[in-house]
C-alpha positions as CSV (number, residue, x, y, z in Angstrom):
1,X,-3.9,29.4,36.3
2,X,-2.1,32.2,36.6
3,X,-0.1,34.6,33.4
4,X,3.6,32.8,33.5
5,X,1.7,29.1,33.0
6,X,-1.0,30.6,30.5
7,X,2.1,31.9,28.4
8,X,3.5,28.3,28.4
9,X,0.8,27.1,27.5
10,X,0.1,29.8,24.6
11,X,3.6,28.7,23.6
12,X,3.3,25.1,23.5
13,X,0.3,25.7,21.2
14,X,1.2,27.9,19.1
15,X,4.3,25.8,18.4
16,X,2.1,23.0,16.9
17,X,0.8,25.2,14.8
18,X,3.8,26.2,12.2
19,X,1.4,27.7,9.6
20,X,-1.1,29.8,11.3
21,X,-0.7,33.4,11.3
22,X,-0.4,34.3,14.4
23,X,2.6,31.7,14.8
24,X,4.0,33.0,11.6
25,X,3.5,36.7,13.5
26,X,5.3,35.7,16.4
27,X,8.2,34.2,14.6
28,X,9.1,37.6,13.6
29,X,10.2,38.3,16.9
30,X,11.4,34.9,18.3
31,X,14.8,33.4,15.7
32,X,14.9,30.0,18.2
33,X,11.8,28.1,18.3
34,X,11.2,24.4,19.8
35,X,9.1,22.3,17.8
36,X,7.1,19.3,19.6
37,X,6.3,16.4,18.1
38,X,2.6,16.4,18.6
39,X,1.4,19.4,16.2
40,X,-1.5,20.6,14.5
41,X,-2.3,20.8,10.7
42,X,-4.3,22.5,8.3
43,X,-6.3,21.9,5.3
44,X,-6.9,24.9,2.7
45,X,-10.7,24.5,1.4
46,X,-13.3,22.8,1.5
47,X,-13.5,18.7,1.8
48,X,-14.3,17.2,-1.5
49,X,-16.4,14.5,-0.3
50,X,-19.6,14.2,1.7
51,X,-18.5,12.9,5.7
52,X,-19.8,9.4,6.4
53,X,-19.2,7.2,8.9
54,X,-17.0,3.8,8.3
55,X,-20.4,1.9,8.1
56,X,-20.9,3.9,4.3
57,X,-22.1,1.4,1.8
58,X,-20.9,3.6,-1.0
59,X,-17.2,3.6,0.8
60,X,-14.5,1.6,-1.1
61,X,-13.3,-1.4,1.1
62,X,-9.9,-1.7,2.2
63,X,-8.1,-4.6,-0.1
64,X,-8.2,-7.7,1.1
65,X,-4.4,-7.8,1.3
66,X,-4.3,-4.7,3.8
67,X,-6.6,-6.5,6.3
68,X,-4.6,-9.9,6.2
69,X,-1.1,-7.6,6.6
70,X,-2.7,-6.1,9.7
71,X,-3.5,-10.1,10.9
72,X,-0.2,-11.3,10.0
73,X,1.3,-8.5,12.7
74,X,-1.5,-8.7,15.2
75,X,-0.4,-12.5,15.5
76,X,2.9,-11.3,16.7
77,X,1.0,-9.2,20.3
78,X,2.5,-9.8,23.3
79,X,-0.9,-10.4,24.4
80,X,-0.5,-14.0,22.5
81,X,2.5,-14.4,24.9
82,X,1.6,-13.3,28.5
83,X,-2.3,-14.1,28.9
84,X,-3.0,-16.5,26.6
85,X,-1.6,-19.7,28.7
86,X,-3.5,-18.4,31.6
87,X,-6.1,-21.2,32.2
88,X,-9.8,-20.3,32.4
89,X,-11.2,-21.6,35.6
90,X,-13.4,-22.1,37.3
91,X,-15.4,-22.4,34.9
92,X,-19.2,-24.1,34.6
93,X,-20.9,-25.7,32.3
94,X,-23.4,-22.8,31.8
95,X,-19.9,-20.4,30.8
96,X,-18.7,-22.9,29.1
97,X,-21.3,-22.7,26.5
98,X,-21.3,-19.0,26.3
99,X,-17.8,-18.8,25.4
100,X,-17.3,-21.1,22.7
101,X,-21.0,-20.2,20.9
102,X,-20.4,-16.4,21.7
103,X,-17.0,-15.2,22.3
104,X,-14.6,-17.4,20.1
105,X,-14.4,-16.5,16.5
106,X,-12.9,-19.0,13.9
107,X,-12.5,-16.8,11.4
108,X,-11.6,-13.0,12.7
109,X,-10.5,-11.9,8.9
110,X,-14.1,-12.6,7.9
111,X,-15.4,-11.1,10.9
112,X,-13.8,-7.8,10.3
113,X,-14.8,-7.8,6.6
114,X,-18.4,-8.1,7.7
115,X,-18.6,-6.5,10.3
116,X,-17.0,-2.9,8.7
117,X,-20.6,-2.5,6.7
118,X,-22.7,-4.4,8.5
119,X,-23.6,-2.1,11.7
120,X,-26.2,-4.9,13.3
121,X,-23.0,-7.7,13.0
122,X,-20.5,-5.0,14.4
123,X,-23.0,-4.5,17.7
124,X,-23.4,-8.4,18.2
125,X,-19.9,-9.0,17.8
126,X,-18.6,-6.5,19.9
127,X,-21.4,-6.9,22.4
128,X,-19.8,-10.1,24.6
129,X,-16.3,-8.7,24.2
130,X,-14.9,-6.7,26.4
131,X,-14.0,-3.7,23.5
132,X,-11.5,-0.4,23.2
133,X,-14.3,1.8,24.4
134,X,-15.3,0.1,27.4
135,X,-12.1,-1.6,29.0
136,X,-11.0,1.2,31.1
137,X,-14.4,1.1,33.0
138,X,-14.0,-2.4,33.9
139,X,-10.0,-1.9,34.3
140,X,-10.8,0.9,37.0
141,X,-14.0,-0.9,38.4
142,X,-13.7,-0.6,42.4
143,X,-17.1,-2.0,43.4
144,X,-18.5,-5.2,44.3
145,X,-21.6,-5.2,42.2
146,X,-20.6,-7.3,39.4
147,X,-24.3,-8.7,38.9
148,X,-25.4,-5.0,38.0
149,X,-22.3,-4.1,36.0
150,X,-22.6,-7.1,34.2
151,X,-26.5,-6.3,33.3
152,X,-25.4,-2.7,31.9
153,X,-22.4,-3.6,30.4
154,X,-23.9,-6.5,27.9
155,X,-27.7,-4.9,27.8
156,X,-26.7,-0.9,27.6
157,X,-29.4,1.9,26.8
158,X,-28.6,2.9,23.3
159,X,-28.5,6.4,23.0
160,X,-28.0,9.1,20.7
161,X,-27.6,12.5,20.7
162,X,-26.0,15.7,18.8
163,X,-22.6,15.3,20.3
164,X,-22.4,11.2,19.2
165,X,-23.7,12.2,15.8
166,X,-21.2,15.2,15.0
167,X,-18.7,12.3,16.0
168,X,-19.7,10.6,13.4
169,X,-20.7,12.8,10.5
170,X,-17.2,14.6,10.6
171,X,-15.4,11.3,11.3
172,X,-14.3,10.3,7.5
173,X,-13.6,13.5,6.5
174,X,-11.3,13.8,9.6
175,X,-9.4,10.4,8.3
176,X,-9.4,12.2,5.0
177,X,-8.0,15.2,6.3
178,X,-5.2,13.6,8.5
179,X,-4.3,11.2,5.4
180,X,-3.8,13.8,3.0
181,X,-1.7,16.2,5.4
182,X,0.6,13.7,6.4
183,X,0.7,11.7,2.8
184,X,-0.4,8.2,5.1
185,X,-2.2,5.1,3.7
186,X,-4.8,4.8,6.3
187,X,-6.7,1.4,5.9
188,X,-10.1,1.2,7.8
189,X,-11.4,-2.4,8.7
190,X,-14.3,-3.7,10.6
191,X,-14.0,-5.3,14.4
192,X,-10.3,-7.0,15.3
193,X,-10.8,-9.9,17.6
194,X,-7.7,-11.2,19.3
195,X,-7.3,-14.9,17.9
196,X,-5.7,-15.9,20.8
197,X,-7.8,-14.2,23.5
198,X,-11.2,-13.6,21.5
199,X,-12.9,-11.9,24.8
200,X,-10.6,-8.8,23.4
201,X,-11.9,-6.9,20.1
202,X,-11.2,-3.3,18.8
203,X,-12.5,-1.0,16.0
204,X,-9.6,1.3,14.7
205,X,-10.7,4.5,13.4
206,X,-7.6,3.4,11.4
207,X,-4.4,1.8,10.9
208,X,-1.6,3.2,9.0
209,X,0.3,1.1,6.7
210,X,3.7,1.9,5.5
211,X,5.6,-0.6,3.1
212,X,3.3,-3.4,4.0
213,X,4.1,-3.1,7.4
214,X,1.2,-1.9,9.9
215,X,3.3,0.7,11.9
216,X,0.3,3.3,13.4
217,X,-2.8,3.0,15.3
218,X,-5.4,5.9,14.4
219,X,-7.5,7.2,16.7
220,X,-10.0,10.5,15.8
221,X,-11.8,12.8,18.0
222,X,-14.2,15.0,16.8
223,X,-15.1,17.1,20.0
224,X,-18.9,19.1,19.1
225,X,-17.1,22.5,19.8
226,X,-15.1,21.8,17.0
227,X,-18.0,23.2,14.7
228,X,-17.1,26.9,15.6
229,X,-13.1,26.5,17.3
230,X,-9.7,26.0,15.9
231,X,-8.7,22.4,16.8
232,X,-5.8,24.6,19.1
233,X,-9.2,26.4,20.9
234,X,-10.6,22.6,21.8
235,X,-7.3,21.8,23.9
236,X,-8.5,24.0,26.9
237,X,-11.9,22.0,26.5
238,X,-10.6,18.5,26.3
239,X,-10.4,17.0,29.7
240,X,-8.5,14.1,27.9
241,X,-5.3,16.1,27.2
242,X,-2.6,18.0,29.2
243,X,0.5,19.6,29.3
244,X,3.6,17.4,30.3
245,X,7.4,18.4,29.9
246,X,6.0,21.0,27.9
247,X,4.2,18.7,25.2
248,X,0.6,17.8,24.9
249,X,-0.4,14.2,26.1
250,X,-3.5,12.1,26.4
251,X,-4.2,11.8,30.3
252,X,-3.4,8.5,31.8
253,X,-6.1,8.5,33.7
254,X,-9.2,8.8,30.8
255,X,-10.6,6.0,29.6
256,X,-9.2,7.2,26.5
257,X,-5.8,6.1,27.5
258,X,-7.2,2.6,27.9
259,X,-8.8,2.2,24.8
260,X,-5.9,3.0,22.5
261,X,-3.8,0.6,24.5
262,X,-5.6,-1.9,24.1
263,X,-6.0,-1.4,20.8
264,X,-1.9,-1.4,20.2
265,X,-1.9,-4.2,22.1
266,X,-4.5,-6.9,20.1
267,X,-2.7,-5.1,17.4
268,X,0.9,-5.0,18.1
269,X,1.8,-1.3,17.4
270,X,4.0,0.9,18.9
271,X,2.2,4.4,18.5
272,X,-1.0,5.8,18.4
273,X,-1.6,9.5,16.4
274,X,-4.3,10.5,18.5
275,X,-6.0,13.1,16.0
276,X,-8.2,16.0,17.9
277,X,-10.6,17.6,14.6
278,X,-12.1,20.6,14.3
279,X,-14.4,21.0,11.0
280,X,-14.7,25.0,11.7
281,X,-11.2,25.1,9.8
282,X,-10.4,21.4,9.0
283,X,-7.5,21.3,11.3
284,X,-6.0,18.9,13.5
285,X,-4.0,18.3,16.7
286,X,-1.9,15.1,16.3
287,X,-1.0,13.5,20.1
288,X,1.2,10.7,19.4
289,X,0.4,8.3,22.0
290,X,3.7,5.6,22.6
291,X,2.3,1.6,23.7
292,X,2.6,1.5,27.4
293,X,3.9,-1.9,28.0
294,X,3.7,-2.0,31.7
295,X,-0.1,-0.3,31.4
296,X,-1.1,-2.9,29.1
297,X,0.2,-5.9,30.6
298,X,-1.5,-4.8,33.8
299,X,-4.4,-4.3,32.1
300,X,-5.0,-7.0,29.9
301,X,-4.6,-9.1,33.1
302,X,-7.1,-7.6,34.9
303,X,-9.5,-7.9,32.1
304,X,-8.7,-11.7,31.9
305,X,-11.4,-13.9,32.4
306,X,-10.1,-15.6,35.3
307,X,-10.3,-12.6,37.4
308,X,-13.3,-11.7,35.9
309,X,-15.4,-14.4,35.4
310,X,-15.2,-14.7,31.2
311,X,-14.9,-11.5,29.5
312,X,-14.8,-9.7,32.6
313,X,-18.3,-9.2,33.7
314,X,-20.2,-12.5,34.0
315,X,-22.3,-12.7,37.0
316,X,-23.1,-15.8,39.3
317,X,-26.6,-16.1,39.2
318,X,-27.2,-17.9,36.2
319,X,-30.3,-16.7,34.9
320,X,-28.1,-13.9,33.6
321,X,-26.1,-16.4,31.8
322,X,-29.0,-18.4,30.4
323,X,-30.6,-14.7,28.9
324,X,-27.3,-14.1,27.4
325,X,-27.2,-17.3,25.4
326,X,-30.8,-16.8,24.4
């Protein structure tokens, strides 16, 4: 990278950052400054509640009314419009089964309820879907092994380590911190299943709400490096996020990209604030992320099940099958 870029790029960041003193430094020197629209925020002392992760018993639940609200627009997706009159064949007897006793739900709003403290319901729900966090690695899938996919895809190692559990300790007061900055009513919920093509399901970080009307996907990051950084110091770490016409964007090609999609998709809205955290300083770098139509539509074909077998990943041999329904 050579010095003229690394300036832009010094720019572009310090731009997002309005109140830091070093931007409040420079302005002393520079009367015309351009503002972008995806900007970093700070929050002056310490949180005032304990970070927990949206499976916190002791968290209140989001009304009632909220979760049916978000429901009532979902309904509206385009995904109820272009996929689901796409038939499901062929389809055997074995499939068959699977489907209606695993992957449709007839009740989602209950679903979500339970499944937003219940961590054991959220992982069997989730686990026969194809999900926010795992589409774009059957989306790009280039191979023929389907039998093996399949096999790590529904039956993956669980695994935890100290990057996964930062993620989640500093999750809620992230949501907290974002909510409070920008004055949002941020409603968390369990898993959304797509009524109308149940092998679909996502688990928002959030959803913003603004006179009854669901208008924001929320999606948080909470990179480890965040501990001892400014969120503007994680931006050269994040592979997920560039520089474009001299804004910051998520990278089309990170699975990233595909999971909040997807998740404007089942839940027909039109942005994403893509919030970057850093708990060093409680800041935040806000990407707002627009709904791709085109990379959605594309996608949400690919990931039907009649290119890929029901939910995507179903193999042949059906002793694969008969495990799955046991």
């Amino acid at each position: 990278m050579d010095e003229k870029e690394a300036e832009n790029i010094r720019e572009i960041l310090l731009n997002a950052v309005p109140k830091s003193s070093m931007a409040v430094h420079r302005k002393r020197f520079k009367s015309n400054e351009n503002e972008t629209i995806n900007t970093l925020y700070e929050m002056p002392g310490p949180s005032t509640n304990p970070p927990s992760n949206r499976f916190d018993t002791e968290s209140e639940p989001s009304p009632f009314s909220d979760i049916h609200i978000i429901f009532e627009n979902a309904r509206k997706s385009f995904l109820s419009e272009t996929i689901f009159n796409v038939p499901i064949y062929p389809i055997r007897k074995c499939c068959l089964e699977v489907y209606e006793t695993k992957i449709i739900c007839n009740d989602i709003e209950n679903t979500c309820n339970m499944t937003s403290f219940d961590l054991k319901k959220w992982q069997e729900e989730r686990r026969y879907r194809i999900t926010g966090s795992r589409c774009y690695g059957l989306y790009t899938y280039s191979k023929e092994d389907w039998e093996t996919k399949s096999s790590k895809y529904f039956w993956p190692k669980m695994f935890s380590n100290k990057y996964t559990k930062y993620g989640i300790l500093f999750e809620k007061e992230a949501r907290e911190t974002y909510s409070k900055n920008l004055n949002r009513h941020v409603v968390t919920c369990g898993l959304i299943i797509s009524e109308s093509n149940p092998f679909l399901a996502y688990s928002p970080d959030g959803i913003i709400i603004e006179n009854n009307v669901p208008i924001k996907l929320l999606e948080i990051k909470c990179p480890f490096k965040g501990q001892e950084v400014t969120a503007v110091s994680l931006f050269h770490s994040c592979s997920y996020l560039k520089i474009e016409n001299d804004r910051m964007v998520l990278n089309k090609k990170h699975t990233y990209y595909g999971q909040v999609q997807l998740g404007m998709a089942i839940l027909n809205l039109k942005e994403c604030d893509f919030i970057v955290y850093s708990s060093f300083d409680k800041t935040f770098l806000n990407i707002i992320v627009p709904f791709d139509v085109v990379y959605s539509q594309i996608m949400s074909f690919q990931l039907n099940p009649t290119a890929l077998q029901i939910s995507g990943v179903i193999p042949e041999k059906c002793h694969f099958i008969e495990n799955w329904i046991r």
